[in-house]
C-alpha positions in Angstrom: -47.7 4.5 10.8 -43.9 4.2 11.9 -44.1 0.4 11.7 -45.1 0.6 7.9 -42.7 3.4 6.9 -39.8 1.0 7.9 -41.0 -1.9 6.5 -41.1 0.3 3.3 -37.4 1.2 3.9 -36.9 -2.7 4.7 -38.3 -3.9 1.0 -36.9 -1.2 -0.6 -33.4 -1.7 0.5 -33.5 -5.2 0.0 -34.7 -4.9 -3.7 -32.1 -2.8 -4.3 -29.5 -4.7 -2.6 -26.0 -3.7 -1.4 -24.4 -4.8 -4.6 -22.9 -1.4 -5.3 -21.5 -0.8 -1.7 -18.1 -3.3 -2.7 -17.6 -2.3 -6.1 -17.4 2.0 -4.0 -15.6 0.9 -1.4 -12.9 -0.7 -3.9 -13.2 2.6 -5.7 -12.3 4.5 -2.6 -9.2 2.5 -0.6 -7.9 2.1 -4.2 -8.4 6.1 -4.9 -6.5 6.1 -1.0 -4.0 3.6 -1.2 -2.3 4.1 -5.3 -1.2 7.9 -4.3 0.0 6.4 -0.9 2.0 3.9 -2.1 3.8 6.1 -4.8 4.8 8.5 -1.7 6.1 5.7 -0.3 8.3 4.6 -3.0 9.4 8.1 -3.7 10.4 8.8 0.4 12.7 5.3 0.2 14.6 6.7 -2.9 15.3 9.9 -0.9 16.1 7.9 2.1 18.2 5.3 -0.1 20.2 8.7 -1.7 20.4 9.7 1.6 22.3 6.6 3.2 24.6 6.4 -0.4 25.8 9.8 0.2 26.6 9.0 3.7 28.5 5.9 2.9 30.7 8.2 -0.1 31.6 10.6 2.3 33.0 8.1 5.1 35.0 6.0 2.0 36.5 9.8 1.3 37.4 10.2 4.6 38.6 6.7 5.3 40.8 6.9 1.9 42.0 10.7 3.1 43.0 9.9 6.4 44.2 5.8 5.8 46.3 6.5 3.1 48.2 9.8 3.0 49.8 11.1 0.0 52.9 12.4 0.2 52.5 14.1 -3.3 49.3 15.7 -1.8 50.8 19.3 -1.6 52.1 19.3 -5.3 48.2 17.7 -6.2 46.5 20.5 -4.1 48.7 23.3 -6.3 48.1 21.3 -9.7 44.2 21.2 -9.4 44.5 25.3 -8.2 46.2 25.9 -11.1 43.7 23.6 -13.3 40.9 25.7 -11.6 42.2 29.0 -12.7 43.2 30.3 -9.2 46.9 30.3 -9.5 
């Protein structure tokens, strides 16, 4: 009896075929990879902000410290005043 119930499962698996199984496995690493590869793209534009403000604040610091101003006092005083705390 065991012999004939898998030789039904045989024939009917090969008249149906495995046709389906690529077109649902496309389905599913494309459902998979599409979100993955927007958070991807979305982590390197944090990291890539990340390294741009990095490189700003070492130009600031190179400028402040390479090339002191000797008006710098007056400067600090002008943009206190400009702020409103005279």
């Amino acid at each position: 009896m065991r012999a004939k119930g898998r030789e039904f499962l045989k024939s009917l698996c090969n008249r149906l075929g495995n046709g389906g199984q690529a077109v649902v496995e496309t389905a599913l690493a494309v459902a998979v990879l599409t979100p993955l590869l927007f958070w991807i793209m979305h982590f390197y534009e944090y990291y890539d902000l990340r390294v741009k403000t990095r490189q700003a604040l070492r130009y600031a610091a190179w400028e402040r410290t390479a090339y002191r101003d000797v008006n710098l006092p007056q400067f600090a005083a002008d943009l206190a005043a400009y702020a409103g705390r005279d």
